[in-house]
Structures are given as C-alpha cells and as structure tokens.
PAZAPA-4460 file (N, C-alpha, C; in steps of 0.05 Angstrom, whole numbers, plus 32768, in hexadecimal, padded with zeros to 4 digits):
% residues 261
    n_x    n_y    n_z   ca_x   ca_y   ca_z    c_x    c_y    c_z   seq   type   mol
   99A1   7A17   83D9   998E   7A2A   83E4   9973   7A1C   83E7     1      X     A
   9967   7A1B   83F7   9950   7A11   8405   9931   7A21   83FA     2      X     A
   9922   7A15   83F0   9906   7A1D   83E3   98FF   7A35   83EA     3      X     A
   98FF   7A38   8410   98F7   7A40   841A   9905   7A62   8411     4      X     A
   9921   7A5C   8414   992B   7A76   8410   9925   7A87   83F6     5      X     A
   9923   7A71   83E1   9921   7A7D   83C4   98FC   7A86   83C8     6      X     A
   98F6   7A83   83D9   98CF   7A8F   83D9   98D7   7AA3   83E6     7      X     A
   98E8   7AA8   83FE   98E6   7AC8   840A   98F2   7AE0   83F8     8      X     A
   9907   7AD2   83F0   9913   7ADC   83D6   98FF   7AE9   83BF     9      X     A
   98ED   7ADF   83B4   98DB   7AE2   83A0   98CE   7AFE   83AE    10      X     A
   98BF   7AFB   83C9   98B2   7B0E   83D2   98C1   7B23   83DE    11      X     A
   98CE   7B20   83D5   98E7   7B40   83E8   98E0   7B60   83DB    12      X     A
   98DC   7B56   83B6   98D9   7B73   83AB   98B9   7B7E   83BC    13      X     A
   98A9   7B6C   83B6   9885   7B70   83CE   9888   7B7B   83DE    14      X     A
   989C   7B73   83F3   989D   7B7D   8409   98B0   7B92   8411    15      X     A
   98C4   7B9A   83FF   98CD   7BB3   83FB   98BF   7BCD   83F9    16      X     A
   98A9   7BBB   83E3   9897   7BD6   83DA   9881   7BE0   83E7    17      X     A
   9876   7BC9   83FF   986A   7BCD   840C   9878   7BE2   842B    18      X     A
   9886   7BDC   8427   989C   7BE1   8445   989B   7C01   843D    19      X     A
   98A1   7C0A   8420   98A8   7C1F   8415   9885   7C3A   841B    20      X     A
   9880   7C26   8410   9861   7C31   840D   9854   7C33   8436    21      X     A
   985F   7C2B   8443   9857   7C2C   845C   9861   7C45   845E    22      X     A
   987C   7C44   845F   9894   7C58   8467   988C   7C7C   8458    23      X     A
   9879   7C73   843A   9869   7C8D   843A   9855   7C9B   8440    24      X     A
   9844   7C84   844D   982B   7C83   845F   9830   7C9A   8478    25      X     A
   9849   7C91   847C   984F   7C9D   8496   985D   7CC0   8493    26      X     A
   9849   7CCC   84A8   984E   7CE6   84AA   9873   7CEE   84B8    27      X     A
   9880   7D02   84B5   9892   7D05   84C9   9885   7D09   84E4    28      X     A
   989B   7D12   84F5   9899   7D09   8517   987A   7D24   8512    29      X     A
   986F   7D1B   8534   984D   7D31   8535   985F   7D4E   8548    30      X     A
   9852   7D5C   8546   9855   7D78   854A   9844   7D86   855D    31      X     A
   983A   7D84   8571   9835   7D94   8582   9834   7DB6   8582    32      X     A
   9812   7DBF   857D   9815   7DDF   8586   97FE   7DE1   8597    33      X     A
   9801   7DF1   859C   97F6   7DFA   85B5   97E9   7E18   85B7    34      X     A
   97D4   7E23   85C1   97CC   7E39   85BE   97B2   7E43   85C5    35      X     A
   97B0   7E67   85CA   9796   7E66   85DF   977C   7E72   85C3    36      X     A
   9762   7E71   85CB   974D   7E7C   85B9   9758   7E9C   85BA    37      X     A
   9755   7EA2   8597   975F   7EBF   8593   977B   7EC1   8591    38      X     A
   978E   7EA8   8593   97AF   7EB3   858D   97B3   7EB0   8563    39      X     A
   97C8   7EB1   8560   97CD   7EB0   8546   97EA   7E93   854B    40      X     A
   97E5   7E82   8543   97F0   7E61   8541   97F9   7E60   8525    41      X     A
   9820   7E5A   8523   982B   7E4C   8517   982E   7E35   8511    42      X     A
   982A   7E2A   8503   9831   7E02   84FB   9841   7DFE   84E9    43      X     A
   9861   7DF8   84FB   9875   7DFA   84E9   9872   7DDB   84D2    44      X     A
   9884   7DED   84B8   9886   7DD8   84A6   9895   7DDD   848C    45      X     A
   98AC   7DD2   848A   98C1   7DD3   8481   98CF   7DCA   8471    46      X     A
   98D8   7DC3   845C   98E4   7DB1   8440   98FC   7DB1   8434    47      X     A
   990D   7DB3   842D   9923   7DB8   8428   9926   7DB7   8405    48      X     A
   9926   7DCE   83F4   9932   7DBD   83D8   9948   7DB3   83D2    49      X     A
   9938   7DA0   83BA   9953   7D93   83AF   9948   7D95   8393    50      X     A
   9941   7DAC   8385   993F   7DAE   836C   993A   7DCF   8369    51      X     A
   993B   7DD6   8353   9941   7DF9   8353   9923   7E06   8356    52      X     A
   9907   7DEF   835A   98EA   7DF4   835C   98DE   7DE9   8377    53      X     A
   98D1   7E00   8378   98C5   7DF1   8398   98B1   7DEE   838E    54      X     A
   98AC   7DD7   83A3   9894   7DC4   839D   9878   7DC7   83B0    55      X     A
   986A   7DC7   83A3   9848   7DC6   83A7   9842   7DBC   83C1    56      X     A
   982E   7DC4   83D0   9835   7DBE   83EF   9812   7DC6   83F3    57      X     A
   9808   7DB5   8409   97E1   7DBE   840C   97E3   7DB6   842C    58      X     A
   97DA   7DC5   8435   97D4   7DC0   8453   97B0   7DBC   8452    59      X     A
   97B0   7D9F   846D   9793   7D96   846D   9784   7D92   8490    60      X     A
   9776   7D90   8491   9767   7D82   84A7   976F   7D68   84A6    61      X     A
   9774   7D5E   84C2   9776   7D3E   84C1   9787   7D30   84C7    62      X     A
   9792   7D12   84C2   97AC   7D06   84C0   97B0   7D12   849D    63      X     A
   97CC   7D0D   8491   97D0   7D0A   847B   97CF   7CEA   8470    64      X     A
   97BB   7CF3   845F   97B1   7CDB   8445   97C5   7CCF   8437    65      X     A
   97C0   7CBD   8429   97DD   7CAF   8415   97D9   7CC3   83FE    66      X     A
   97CB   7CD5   83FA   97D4   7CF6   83DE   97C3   7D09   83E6    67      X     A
   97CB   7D1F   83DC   97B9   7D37   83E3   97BC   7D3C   840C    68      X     A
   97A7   7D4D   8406   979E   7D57   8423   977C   7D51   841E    69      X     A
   977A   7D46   8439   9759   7D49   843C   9753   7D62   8449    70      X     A
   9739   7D65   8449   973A   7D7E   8453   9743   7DA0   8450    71      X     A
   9752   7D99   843B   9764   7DB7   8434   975C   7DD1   8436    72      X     A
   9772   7DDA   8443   9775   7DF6   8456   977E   7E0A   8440    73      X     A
   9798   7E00   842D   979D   7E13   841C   97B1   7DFF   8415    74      X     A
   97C7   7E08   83F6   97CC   7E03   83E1   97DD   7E17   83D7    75      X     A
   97FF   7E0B   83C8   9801   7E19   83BB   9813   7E0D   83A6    76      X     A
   9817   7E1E   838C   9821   7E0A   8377   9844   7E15   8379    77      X     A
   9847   7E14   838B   9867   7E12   8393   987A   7E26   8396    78      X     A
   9869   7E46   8390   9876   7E5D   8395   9861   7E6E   83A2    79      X     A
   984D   7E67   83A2   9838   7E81   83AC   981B   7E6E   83B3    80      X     A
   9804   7E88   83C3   97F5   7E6C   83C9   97DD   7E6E   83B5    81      X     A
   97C9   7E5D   83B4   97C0   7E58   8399   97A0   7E5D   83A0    82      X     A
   97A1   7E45   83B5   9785   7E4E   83C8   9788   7E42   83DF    83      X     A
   9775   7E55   83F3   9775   7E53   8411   974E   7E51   8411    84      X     A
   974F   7E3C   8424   9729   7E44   8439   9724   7E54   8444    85      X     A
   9737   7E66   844D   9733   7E84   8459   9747   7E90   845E    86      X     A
   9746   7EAE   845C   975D   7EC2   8468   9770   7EBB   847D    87      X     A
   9763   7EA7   848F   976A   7EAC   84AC   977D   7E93   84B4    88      X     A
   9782   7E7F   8490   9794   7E70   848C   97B6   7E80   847C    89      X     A
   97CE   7E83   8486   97D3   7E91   847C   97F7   7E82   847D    90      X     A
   9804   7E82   8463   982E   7E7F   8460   9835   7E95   845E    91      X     A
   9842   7EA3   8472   984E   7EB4   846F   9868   7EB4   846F    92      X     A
   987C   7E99   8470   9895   7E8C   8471   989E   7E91   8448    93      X     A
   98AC   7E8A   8445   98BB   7E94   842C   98B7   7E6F   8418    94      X     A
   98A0   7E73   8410   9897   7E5C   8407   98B0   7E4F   83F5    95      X     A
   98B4   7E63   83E6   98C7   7E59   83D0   98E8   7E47   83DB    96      X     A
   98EC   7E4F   83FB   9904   7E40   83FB   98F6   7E2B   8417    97      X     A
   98DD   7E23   840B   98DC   7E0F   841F   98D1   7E17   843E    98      X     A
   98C2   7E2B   843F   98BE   7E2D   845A   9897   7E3A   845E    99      X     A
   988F   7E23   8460   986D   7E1F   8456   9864   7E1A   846E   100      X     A
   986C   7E2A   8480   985A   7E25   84A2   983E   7E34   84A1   101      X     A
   982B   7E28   84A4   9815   7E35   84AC   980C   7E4B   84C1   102      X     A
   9801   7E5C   84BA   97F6   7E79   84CF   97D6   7E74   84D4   103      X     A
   97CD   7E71   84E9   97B3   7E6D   84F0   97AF   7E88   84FE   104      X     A
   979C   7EA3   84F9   979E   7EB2   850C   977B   7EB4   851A   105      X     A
   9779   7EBD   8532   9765   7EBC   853F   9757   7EA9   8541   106      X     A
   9766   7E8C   8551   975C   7E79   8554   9746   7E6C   856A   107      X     A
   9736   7E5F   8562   9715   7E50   8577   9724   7E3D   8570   108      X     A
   9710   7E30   8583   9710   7E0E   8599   9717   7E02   8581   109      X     A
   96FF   7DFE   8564   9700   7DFA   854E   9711   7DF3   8543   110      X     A
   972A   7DFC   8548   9743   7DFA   8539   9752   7DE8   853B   111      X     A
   9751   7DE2   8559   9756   7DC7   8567   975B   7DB1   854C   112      X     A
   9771   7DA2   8550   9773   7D84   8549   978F   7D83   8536   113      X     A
   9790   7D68   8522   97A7   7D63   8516   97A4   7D75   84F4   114      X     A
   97B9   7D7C   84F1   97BC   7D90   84D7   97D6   7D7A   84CE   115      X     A
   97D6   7D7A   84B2   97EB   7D6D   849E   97EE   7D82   8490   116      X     A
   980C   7D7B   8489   981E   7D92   8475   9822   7D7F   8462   117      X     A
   9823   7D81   8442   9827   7D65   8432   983A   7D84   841F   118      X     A
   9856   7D75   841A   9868   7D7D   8404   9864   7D68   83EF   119      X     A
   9863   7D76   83DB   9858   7D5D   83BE   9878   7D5F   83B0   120      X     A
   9887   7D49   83BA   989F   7D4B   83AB   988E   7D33   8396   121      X     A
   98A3   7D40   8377   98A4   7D2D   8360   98A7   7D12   8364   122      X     A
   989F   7D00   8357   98A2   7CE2   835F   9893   7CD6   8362   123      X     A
   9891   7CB3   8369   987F   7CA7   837A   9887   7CA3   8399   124      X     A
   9880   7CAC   83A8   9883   7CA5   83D0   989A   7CB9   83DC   125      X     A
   9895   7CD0   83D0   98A9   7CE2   83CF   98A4   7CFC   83E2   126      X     A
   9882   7CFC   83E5   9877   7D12   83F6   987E   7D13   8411   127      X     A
   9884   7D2E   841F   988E   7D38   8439   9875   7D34   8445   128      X     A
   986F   7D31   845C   985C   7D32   846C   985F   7D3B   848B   129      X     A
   984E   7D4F   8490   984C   7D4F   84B0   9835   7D54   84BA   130      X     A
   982F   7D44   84D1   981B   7D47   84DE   981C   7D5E   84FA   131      X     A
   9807   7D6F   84FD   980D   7D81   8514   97F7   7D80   8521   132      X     A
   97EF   7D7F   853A   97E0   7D7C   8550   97E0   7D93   855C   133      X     A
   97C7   7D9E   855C   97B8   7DBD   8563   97AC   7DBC   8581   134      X     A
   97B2   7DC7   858F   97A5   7DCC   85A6   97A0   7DEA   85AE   135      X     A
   9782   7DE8   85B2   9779   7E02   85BE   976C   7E07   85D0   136      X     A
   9777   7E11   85EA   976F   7E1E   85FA   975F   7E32   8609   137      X     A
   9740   7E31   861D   9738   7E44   8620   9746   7E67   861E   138      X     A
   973A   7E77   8620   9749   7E90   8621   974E   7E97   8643   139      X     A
   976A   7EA2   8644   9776   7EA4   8654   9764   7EBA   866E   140      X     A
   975A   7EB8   867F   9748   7EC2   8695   975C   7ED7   869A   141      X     A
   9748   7EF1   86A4   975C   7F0D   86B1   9760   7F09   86CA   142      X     A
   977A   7F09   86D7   9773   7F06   86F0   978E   7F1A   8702   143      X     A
   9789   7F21   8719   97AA   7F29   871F   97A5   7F43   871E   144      X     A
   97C0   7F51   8711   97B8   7F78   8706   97A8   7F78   86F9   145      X     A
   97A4   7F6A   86E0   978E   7F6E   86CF   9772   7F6D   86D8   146      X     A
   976C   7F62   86EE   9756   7F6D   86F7   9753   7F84   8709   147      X     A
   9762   7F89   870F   976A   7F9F   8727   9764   7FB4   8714   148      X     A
   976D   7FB8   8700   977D   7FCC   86EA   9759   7FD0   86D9   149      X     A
   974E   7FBE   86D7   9734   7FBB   86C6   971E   7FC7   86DF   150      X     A
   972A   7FC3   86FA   9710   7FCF   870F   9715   7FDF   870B   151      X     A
   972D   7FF3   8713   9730   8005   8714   9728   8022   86F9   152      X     A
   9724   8013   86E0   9726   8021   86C3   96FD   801A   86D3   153      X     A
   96F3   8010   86D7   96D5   800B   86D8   96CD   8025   86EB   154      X     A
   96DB   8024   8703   96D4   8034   8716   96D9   804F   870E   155      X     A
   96F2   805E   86FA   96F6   8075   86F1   96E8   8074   86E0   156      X     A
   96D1   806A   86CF   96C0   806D   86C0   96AB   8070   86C8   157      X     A
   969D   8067   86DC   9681   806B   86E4   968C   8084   86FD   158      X     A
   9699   8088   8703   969D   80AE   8716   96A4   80BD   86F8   159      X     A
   96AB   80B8   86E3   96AC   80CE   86CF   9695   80D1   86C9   160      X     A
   967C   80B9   86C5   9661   80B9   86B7   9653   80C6   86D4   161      X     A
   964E   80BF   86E7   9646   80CD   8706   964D   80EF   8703   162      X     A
   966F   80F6   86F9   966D   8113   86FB   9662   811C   86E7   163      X     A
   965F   8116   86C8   964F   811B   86B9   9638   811F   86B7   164      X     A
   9623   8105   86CE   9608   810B   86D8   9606   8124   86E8   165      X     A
   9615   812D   86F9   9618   8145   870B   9614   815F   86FC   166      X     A
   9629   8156   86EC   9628   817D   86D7   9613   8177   86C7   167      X     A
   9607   8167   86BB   95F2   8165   86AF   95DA   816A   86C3   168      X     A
   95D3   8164   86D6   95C3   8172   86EE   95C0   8189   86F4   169      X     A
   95DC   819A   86FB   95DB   81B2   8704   95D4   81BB   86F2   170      X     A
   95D9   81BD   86D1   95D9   81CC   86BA   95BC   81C6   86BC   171      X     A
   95AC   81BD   86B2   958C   81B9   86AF   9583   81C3   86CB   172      X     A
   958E   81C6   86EA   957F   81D5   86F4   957C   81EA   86F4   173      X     A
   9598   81F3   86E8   959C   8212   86E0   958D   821E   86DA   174      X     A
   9589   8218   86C0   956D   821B   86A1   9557   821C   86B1   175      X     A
   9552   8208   86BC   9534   8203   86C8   9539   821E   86DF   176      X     A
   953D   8226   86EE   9546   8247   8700   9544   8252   86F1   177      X     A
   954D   8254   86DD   9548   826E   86C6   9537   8271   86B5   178      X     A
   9526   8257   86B2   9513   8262   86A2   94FF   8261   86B7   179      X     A
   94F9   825B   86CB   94E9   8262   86DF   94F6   827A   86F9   180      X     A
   94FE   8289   86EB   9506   82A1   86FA   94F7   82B2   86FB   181      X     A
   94F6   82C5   8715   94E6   82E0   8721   94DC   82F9   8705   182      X     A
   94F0   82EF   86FD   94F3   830D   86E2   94EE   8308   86C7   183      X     A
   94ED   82EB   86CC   94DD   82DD   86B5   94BA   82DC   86B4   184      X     A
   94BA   82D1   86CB   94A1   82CA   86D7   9492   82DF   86E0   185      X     A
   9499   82F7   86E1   9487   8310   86F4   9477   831A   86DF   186      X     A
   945E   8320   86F3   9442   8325   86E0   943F   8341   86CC   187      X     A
   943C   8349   86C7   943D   835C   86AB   9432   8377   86B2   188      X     A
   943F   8386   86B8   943E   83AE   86C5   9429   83B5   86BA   189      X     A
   9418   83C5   86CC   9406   83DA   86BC   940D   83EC   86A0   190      X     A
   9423   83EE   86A0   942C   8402   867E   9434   83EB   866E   191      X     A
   943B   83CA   866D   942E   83BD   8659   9413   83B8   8651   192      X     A
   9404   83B2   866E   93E8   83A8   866E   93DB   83C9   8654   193      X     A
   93E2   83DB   8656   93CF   83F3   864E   93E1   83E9   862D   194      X     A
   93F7   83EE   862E   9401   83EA   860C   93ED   83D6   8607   195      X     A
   93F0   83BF   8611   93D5   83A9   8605   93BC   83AE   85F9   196      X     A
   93B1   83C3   8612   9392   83C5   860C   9395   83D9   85F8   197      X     A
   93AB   83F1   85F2   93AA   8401   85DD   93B4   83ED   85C3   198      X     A
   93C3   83DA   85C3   93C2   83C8   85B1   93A7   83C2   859F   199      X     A
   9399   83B1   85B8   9377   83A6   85B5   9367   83BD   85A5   200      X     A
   936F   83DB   85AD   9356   83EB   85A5   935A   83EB   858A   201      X     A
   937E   83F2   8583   9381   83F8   8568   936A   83E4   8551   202      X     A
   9375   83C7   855A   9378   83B8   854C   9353   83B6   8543   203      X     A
   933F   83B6   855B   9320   83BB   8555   931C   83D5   8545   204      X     A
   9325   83EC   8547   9323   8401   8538   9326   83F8   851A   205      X     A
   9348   83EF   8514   9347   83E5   84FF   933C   83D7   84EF   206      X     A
   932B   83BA   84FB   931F   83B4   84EE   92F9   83BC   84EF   207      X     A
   92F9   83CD   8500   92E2   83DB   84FB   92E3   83F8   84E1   208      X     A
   92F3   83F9   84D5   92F5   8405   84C6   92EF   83F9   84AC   209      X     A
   9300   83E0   84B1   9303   83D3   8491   92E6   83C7   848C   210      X     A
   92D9   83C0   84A8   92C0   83BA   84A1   92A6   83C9   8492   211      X     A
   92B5   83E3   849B   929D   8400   8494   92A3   83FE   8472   212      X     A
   92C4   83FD   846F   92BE   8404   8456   92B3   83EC   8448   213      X     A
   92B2   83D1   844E   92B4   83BC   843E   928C   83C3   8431   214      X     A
   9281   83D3   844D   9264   83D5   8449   9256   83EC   8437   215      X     A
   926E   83FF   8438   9267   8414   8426   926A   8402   840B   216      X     A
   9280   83F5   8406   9285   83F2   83EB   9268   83DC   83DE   217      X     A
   9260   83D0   83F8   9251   83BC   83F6   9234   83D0   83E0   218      X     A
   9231   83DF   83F5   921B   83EE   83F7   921D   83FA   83DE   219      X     A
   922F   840D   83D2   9234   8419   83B8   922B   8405   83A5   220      X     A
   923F   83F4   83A7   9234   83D5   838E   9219   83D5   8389   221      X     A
   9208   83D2   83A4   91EC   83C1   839C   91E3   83DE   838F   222      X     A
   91E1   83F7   8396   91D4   840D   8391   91D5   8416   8372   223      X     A
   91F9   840D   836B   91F4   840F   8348   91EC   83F8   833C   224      X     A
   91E4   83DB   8345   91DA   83CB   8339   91BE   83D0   8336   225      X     A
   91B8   83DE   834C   9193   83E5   834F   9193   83FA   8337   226      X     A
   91A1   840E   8338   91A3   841C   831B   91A0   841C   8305   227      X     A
   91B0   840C   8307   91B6   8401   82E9   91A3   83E6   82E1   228      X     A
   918D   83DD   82F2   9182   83D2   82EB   9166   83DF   82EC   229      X     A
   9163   83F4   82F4   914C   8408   82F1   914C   841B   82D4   230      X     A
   9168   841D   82D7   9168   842A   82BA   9167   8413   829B   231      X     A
   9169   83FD   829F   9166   83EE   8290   9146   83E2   828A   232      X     A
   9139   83ED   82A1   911C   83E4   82A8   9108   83F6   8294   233      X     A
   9115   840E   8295   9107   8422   828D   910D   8432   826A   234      X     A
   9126   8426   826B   912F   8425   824C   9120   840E   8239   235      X     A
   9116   83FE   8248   9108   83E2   823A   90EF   83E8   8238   236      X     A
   90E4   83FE   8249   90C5   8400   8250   90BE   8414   8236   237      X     A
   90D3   8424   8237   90D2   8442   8220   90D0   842F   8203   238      X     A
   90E2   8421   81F8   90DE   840A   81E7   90CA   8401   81E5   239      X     A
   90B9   83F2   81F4   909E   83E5   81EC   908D   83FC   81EC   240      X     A
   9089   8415   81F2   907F   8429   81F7   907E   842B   81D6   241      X     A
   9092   843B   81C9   9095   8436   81AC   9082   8423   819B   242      X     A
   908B   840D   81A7   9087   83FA   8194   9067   83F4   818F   243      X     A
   905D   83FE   81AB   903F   83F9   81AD   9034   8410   819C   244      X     A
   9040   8428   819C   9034   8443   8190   9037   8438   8175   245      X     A
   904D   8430   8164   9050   842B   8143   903A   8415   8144   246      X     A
   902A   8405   8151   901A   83F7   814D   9005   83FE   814F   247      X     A
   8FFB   8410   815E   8FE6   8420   8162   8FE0   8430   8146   248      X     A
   8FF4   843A   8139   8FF6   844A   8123   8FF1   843D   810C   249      X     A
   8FF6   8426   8113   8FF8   8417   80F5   8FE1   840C   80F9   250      X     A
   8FD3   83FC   8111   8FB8   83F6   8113   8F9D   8409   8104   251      X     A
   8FA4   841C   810E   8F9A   842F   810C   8F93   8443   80E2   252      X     A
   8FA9   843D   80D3   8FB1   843F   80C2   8F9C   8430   80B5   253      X     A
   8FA4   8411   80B9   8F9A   83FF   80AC   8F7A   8405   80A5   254      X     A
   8F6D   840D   80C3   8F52   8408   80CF   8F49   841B   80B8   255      X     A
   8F52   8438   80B4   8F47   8449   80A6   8F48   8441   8087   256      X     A
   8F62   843A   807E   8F67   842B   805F   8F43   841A   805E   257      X     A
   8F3F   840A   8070   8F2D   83FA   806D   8F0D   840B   806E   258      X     A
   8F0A   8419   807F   8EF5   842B   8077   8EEA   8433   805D   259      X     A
   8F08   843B   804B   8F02   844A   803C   8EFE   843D   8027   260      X     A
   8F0B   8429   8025   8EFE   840A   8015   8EE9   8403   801D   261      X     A
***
C-alpha cells in the first residue's frame, strides 16, 4: 500500500465528520406559501416519532442556524406550547404526535420571508429542520359584481338618507305651520283684554291696601313711642320736683337750727 493511500486513510474519520456535520447544516427540501394581506397562513411541519416523547420543537425568523432558532416565534417543550411573541402565532395541529405546523393569522407585507421549523431530536446532528418561504401579497382589489353589488348597497343608502331628509323636512314644516298658525297667532278679544284690566285693578287695590295698613301700623308705633316717652318725661320731672322740695326743707331746717344758736 502506497504512502499516499495510508494518508487518505488517516483523514477519512475528518472527513466523515465533516461530511456529517454539513449534512446537519442542511435544512430539508424549502417550502413555498403563498398568501394575500389579511388571510390566515399555514406552514406545514411535520416529524414522525420514534420514542414514546415528543420532542421540543421552536419556530424562528430566518434560515435555520446550526441550534436553536434565531429569531423565535414560539416554543414548545414537546406536548404543549411554552411561549409564543404573539397570539397571532398559533399550533393548532396535535403537537404530541408530531404535527407542529404553524398558524399565522391576519397577515401584512411584514410577514413576508423564510421561517424555520427546528425538531430538537436527542443526540448530536439529529435535529429536523425545515425551511419555509412566505410570500405576501397585496390585498385582492373589488372588481366585477363586487363592485356592482357595493354601487348599488351605496346608492340604496344615500335615497334611504335623501328619504329621511324629506320626512325630516315636512315634519319641521309642519311644527313651524303650527306654531305659526291663525289661531295661535290671533290678537286677543275684547272680553280677554277687559279680564286683564280687571286683573290690573284688583292687583293696585290690593296692594294699595297693604300699603294703608303698613302706615297705620307705622303711625300707631311712633304715637306710643311719643307716649311713652312723654310719660317717662314727666315721671322724672315729678322726681326731681321731690327731691328739690326735701332740700328746700332741710335747707331751711338747718338755717333756723342756726339762728337759734
């Protein structure tokens, strides 16, 4: 055997492992979907067991990486999901026997591009992989009956809102006739006009009354205050009257005591 052979020989396990390690690099075949802004998009993805546990599985943005998902969409630890980036990421396939297709619902432009599915089988270079390619399309234009069908729902709406303006017209001119009517509006008969003015008289009588008395009572008041302050004038006067006479008396008393001394 020749040098040469025993050196390719040496490097065979290298390049096995390398060959191996390519061969996990690599995603299965790409997947094509397709779909308009606002549909709800499947991305199939699929595994088969071969052990009595299903295995851990993360959908990402992107190509698929040599582990994990970049980007990750959601996650689950092999029977249920664990975490998602949003509601609107969604398995509704029967995870447990292998059937982990993605539900995207109400999809934008955004959504557009490559999605990886990674199955984490046990092992080293053992992981499932698929890559899926998203395409999204403007939203589909009305055209055809659907526009015909959309004039026509426009045009029965503005003659319903037009007859509506109508009866709403006549009704307010109605009102407006009626409250500017002949029998509304007509000027006021001699046998109201007189109830009025016998109204007017009562009402001056009346308060020419309350006035009279408010003056009598006025008048009474000041007359017993003048009274009663006359009689207080003259009760005080009678008092010093007294008081001057016992002084007079007693002056007088004295004057003679002193004489007679």
């Amino acid at each position: 055997m020749s040098p040469g052979s025993l050196q390719v020989r040496g490097w065979m396990p290298y390049i096995i492992c390398l060959h191996v390690i390519y061969l996990h690099g690599q995603p299965g075949a790409a997947v094509q979907v397709t779909g308009s802004e606002g549909d709800t998009l499947t991305l199939p993805c699929n595994y088969t067991l071969y052990s009595k546990d299903p295995y851990e599985i993360c959908w990402g943005w992107g190509s698929c990486p040599f582990s994990q998902c970049s980007g990750s969409i959601i996650s689950t630890d092999g029977s249920r999901v664990i975490w998602r980036r949003s509601d609107r990421y969604q398995l509704l396939g029967d995870i447990t026997q292998g059937d982990v297709s993605l539900t995207i619902t109400n999809v934008t432009k955004e959504d557009g591009g490559i999605y990886c599915c990674r199955v984490e089988v046990p092992g080293w270079f053992n992981d499932k992989k698929r890559e899926i390619t998203v395409t999204i399309n403007p939203p589909e234009s009305v055209t055809g009956d659907s526009t015909t069908e959309v004039t026509a729902s426009t045009q029965e709406y503005f003659r319903t809102r037009m007859s509506m303006y109508d009866l709403t017209s006549t009704d307010v001119k109605g009102r407006n006739d009626e409250e500017t009517s002949p029998a509304q509006k007509a000027p006021p008969t001699t046998g109201e006009k007189q109830t009025d003015t016998q109204d007017g008289h009562m009402a001056a009588v009346i308060a020419g009354a309350i006035f009279l008395i408010l003056l009598i009572i006025l008048t009474l008041t000041m007359l017993y205050r003048w009274k009663f302050c006359k009689m207080t004038e003259d009760k005080a006067d009678s008092i010093l009257s007294v008081i001057n006479l016992d002084t007079l008396v007693v002056a007088e008393n004295q004057a003679m005591d002193n004489i007679y001394t």
